[in-house]
C-alpha positions in Angstrom: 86.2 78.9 94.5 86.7 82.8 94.3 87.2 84.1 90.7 88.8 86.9 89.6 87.8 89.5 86.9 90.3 92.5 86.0 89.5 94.9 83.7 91.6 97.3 82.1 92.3 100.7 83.7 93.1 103.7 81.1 94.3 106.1 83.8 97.5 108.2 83.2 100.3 108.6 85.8 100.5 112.1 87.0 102.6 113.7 90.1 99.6 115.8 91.2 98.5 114.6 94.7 94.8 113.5 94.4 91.7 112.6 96.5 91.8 108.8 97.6 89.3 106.7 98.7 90.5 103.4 100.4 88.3 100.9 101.0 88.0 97.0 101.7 86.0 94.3 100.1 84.8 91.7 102.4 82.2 88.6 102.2 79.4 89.7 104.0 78.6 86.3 105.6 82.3 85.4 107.0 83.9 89.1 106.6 87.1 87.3 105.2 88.7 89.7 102.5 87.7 89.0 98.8 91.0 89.7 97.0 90.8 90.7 93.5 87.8 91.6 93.3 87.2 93.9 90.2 86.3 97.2 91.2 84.6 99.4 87.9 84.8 103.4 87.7 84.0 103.5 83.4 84.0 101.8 80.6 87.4 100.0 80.6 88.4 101.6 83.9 89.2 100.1 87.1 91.2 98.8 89.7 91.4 95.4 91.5 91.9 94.4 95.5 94.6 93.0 96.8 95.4 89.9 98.3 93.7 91.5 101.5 90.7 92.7 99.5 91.9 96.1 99.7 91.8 99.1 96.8 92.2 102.6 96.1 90.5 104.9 94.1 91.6 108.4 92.5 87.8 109.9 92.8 89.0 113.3 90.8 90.6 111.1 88.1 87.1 109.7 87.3 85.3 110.9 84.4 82.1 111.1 86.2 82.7 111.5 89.8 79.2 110.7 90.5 78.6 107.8 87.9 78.4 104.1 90.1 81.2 102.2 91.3 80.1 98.5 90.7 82.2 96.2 92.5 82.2 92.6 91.7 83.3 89.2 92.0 83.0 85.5 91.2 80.2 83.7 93.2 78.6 87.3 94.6 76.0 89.5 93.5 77.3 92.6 91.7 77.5 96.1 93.6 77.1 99.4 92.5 77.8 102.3 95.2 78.2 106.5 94.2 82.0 107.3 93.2 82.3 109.8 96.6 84.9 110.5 99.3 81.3 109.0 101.5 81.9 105.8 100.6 81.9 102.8 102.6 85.2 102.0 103.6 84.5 98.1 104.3 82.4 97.2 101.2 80.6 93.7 101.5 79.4 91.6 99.1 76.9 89.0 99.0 77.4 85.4 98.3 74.6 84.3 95.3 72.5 81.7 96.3 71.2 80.6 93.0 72.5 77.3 91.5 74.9 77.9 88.5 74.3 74.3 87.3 70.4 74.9 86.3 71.1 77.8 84.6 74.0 77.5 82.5 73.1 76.9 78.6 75.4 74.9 76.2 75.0 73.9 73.2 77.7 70.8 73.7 78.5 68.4 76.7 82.1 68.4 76.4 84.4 66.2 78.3 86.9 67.8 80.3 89.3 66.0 77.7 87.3 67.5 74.8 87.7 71.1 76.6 91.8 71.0 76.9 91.2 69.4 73.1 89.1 72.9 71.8 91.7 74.7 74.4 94.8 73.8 72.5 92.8 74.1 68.9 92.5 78.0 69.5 95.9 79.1 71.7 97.0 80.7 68.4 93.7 82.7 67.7 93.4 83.7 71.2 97.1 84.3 72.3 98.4 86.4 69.9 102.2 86.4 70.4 103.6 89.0 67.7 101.2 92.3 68.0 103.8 95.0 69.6 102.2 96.9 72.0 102.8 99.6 75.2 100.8 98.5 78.4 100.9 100.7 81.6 102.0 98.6 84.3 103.0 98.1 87.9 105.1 95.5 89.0 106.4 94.5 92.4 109.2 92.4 93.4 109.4 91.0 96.7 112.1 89.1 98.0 112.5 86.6 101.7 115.7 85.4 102.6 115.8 83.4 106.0 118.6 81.2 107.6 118.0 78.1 109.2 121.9 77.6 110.1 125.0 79.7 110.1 127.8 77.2 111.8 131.2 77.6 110.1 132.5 74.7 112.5 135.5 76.5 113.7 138.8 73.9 114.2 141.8 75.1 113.7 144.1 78.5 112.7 147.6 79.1 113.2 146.8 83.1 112.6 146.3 84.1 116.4 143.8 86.6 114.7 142.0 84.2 112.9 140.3 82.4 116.2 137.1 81.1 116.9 135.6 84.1 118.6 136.2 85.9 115.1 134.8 82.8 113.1 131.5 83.0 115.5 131.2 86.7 115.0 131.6 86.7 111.3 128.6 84.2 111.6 127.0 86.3 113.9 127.1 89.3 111.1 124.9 86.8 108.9 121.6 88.4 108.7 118.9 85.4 110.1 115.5 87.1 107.8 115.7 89.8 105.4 112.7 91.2 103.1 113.5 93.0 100.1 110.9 95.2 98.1 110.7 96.5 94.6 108.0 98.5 93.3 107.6 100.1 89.7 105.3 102.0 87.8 105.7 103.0 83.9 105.2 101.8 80.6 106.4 98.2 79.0 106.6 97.9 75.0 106.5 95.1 73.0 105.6 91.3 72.3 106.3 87.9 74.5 109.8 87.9 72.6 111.2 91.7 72.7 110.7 94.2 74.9 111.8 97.8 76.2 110.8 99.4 79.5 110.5 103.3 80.3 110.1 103.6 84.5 108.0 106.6 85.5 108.4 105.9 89.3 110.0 103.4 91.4 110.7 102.4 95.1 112.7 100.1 97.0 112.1 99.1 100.8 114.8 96.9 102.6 117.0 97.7 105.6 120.2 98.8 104.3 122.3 97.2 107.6 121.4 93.4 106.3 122.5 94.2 103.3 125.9 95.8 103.9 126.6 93.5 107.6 129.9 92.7 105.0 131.6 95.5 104.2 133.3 95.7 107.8 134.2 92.3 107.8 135.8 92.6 104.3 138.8 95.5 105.2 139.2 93.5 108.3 139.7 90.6 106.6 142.2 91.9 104.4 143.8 93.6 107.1 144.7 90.1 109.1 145.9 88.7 105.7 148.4 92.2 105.3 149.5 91.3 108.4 150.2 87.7 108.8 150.7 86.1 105.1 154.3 86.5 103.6 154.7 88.0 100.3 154.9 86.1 97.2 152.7 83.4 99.3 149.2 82.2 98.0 146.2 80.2 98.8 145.0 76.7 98.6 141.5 76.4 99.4 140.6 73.0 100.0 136.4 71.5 100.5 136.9 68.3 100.4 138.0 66.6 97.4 138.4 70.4 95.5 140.6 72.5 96.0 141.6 76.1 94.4 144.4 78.4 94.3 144.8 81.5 94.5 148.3 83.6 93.6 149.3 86.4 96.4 151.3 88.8 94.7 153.9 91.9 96.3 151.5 94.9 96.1 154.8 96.8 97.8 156.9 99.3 96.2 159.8 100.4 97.8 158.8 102.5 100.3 156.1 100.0 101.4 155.4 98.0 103.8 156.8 94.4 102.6 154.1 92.6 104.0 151.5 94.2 101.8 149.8 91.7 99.4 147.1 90.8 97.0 144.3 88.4 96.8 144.4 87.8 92.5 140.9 86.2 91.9 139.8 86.2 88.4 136.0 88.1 88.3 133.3 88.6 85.8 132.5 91.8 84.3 131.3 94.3 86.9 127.5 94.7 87.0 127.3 98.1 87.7 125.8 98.8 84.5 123.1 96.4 85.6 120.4 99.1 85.6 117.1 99.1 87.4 115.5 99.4 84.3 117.3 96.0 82.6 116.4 94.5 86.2 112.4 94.9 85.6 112.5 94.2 82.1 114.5 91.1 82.3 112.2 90.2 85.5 109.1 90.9 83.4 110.4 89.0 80.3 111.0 86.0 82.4 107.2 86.5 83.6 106.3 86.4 79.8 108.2 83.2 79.2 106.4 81.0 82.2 102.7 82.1 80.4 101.3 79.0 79.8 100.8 79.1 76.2 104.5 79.7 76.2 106.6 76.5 74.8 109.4 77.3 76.7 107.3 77.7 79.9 107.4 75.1 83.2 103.7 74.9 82.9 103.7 71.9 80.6 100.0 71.4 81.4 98.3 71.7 77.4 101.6 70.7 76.1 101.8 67.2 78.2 98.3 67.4 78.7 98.1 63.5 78.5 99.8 63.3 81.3 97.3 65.6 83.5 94.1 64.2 85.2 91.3 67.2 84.9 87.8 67.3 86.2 85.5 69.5 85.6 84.1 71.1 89.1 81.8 73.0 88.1 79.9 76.2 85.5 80.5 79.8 86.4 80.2 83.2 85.1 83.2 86.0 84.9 81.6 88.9 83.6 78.8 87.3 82.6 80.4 85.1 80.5 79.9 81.6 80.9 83.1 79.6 82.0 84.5 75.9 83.1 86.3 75.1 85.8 88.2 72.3 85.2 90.7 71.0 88.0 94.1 69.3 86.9 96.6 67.1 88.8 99.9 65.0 87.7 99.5 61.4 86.3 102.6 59.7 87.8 105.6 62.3 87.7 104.4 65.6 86.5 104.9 68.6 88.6 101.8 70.8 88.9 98.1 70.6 90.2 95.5 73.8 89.9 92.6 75.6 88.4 91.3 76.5 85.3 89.1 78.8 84.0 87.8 78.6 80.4 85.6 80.9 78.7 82.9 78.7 76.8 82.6 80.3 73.7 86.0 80.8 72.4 88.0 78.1 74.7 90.4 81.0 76.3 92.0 80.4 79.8 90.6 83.4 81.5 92.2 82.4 84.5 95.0 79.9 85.5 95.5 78.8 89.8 98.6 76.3 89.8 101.0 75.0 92.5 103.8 72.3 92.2 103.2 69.2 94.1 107.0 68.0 94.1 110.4 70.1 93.9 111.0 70.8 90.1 115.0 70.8 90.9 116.8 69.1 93.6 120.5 68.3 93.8 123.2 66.5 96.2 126.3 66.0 96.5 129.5 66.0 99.1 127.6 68.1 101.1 126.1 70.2 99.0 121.6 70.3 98.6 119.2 72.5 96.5 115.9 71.8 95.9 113.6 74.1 94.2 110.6 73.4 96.2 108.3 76.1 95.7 106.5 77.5 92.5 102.7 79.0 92.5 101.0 81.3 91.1 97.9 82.8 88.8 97.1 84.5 85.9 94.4 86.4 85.0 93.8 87.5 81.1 91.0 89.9 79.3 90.6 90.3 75.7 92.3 93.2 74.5 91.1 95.9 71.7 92.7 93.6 69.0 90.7 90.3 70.1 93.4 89.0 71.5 93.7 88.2 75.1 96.6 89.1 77.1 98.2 89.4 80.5 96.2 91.9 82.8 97.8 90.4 86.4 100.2 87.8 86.9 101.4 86.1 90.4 104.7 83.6 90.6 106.2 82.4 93.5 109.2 81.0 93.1 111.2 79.6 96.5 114.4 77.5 97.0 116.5 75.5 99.8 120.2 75.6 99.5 122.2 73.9 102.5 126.1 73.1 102.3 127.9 71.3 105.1 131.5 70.5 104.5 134.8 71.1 105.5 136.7 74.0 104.6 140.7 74.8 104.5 142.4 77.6 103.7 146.3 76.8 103.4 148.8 79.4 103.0 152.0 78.1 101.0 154.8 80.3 99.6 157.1 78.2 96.7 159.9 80.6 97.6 160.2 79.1 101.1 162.4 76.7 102.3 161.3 73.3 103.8 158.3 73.4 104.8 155.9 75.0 102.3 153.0 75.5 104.3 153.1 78.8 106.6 149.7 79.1 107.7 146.0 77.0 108.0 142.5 78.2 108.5 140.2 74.7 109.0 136.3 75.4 109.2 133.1 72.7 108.9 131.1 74.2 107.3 127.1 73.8 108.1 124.7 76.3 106.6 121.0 76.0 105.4 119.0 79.1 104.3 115.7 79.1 102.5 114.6 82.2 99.7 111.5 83.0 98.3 110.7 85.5 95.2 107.2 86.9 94.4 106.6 88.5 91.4 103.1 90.3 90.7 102.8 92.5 87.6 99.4 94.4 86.8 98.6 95.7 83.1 96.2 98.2 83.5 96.0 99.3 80.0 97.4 98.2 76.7 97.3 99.7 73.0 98.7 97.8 69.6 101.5 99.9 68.5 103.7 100.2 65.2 106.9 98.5 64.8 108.0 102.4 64.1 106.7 103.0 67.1 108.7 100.6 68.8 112.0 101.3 67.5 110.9 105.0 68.6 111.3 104.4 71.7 113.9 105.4 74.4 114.4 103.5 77.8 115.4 105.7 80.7 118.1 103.4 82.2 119.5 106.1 84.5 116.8 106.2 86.4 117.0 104.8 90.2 114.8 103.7 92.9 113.5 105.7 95.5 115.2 104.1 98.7 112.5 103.7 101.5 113.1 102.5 105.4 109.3 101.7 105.9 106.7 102.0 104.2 105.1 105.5 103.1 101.4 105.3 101.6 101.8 108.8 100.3 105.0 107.6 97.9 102.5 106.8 95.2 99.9 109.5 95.3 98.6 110.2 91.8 99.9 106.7 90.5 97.5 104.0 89.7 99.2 100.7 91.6 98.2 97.5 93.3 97.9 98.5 97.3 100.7 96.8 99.3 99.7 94.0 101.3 99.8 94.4 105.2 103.5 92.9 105.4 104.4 96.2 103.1 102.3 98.2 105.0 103.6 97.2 107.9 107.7 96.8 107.2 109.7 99.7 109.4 113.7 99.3 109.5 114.2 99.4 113.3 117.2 101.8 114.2 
């Protein structure tokens, strides 16, 4: 079982374009990526591989451009190569040989039960949840929507316009996949509870056409209903047993045209003041909350921990510090099996692998399904200046199923009318199923205890937008510290 160690990187953002080295860590036996591997340039500085094993490296950002890279990893022997543009670009490491078991020292044979036990005993001394502090960080959203069935189910319409071959269109317009990237660089302030964010950089990557198939479809829309509902009529939209109404009101003056009329529907508050920056924090808070050591967090593993199986697999060292690996599973109806990796001496979770082994929501009802069927992830801590160990890269996958199929009338009625009250009908069968997955990946490269003065001192930049992006661009981030994209980013082009 790969490990990952992640230290720290104290390297400030700056706009100046500077030499890169890229490079790829492999195993050298199988030449499968090592992702995450830690990759040292100085004391406390650093980077990490990505999920493809590959890293980047600002060489005139390096104190001591000639000083030894050491590059190393769980279960391999430690490498040190010259900080140089001569580099190797596939570096590979070799696996140890050595048996961990024989040389590990203790001076206690704990139980795996006994090790959750001293675990839980020092969460407080090891967590420390009220220190304020700022943390350089890059965080990356990437969202996956994909459609397993668009079928409104077309049956009837007395609107001529409203016919089957405009139903199957409007379907038609329905984007089948979409992917939907956010990246951010900048600086995050203060504790699991509050926080503030200042965004230095940011990007977004998506094909604009999926996301605005609608807008058409919308004025054409309310160009049939102009035309063919009567004025003071309104709607009575029936699924099933619901139904709702909805008032069409005279938008005509005088001189207008008398068929002109109005959809009423009660909204929410725009969200146009939804900035970028409340988007990232609010995404990184929620991060914060699902830590483990969080109460409110789905990882109930310590809290219910009777109610977890755990073995212990095995000893290993992450930076040369002697850990347990301890696998957990559900007794009866819990929701998660995984990894953990606990440091020895003081009982911290230096690392946390977890995946849910049922749906943690599901719903049905008259046609109507959700199940929340995928959440996985891992977390990676250090110690911190203060003793304290915090966040330094956290993964969460969160992915749903949502499928309605029912049928759907739209009756036009107008009270004002005589006889007959109904003027017009719209009947659909609904049948759509689409899947979505989120991932969420933050990196702290650096973090410093601040004053609560400090805190309050500072200003978010909420104006502040994303860069929009059509395909990917490696020169976007040059002179930023980030996490490289993975070879879906790398490879994602909006085709014209």
């Amino acid at each position: 079982m790969r490990t990952i160690v992640f230290f720290a990187l104290l390297f400030s953002t700056s706009y100046m374009i500077a030499q890169t080295f890229t490079g790829t860590v492999v195993d050298a036996t199988s030449n499968r990526p090592v992702a995450f591997a830690t990759v040292i340039t100085g004391e406390n500085q650093g980077v990490i591989t990505n999920e493809d094993g590959v890293f980047a490296l600002q060489l005139d950002r390096i104190k001591h451009p000639q000083d030894s890279v050491y590059i190393s990893f769980m279960g391999y022997e430690k490498k040190g190569l010259i900080a140089s543009s001569t580099m190797d670009e596939v570096i590979k490491l070799v696996p140890t040989t050595f048996e961990l078991k024989q040389v590990f020292l203790s001076t206690e044979n704990l139980s795996p039960k006994e090790i959750i036990e001293k675990v839980k005993e020092n969460l407080s001394t090891n967590y420390t949840t009220n220190d304020l502090s700022k943390k350089k960080i890059f965080f990356r959203q990437s969202d996956f929507n994909k459609m397993q069935k668009v079928d409104f189910g077309f049956q009837k319409s007395t609107i001529p316009e409203l016919n089957k071959e405009l139903i199957d269109s409007i379907a038609g317009l329905v984007p089948r996949s979409s992917a939907h990237y956010t990246e951010v660089a900048g600086d995050f302030y203060g504790n699991y509870g509050t926080h503030k964010m200042k965004i230095e950089k940011a990007a977004e990557l998506y094909d604009k056409s999926k996301d605005v198939s609608f807008d058409g479809l919308e004025e054409k829309m309310e160009r049939i209903f102009k035309e063919n509902v009567k004025p003071d009529s309104y709607l009575k939209i029936k699924s099933g047993i619901f139904s709702t109404k909805l008032q069409l009101d005279s938008l005509a003056d005088s001189n207008e045209d008398a068929k002109a009329v109005q959809v009423e529907v009660e909204e929410q508050q725009s969200q146009n003041h939804y900035s970028l920056t409340q988007q990232v924090t609010d995404r990184i808070s929620e991060l914060y909350e699902q830590l483990f050591f969080n109460p409110d967090s789905k990882l109930d593993i310590l809290e219910k921990s009777n109610r977890y199986r755990f073995t212990q697999r095995d000893y290993t060292f992450i930076d040369n510090v002697p850990v347990y690996v301890l696998d957990f599973e559900p007794k009866g109806k819990k929701d998660f099996k995984g990894t953990l990796f606990i440091n020895t001496e003081d009982f911290a979770v230096l690392r946390m692998e977890f995946e849910n082994v049922r749906p943690l929501r599901k719903f049905g009802l008259l046609g109507i399904k959700f199940r929340e069927n995928v959440y996985r992830g891992k977390m990676l801590f250090t110690k911190d200046n203060n003793g304290s160990y915090g966040p330094r890269y956290v993964e969460l996958e969160q992915g749903s199923f949502f499928g309605v199929a029912r049928p759907l009338k739209v009756i036009e009625k107008n009270k004002h009318v005589k006889g007959r009250r109904k003027q017009n009908e719209l009947s659909l069968e609904l049948d759509v199923q689409t899947n979505t997955l989120e991932k969420f990946e933050l990196v702290v490269f650096d973090s410093e205890i601040i004053s609560s003065g400090a805190y309050e001192g500072v200003t978010t930049n909420k104006e502040i937008k994303a860069t929009y992006l059509s395909k990917y661009d490696p020169g976007f981030w040059a002179g930023y510290t980030i996490m490289e994209p993975n070879a879906a980013i790398q490879a994602f082009e909006v085709v014209e």
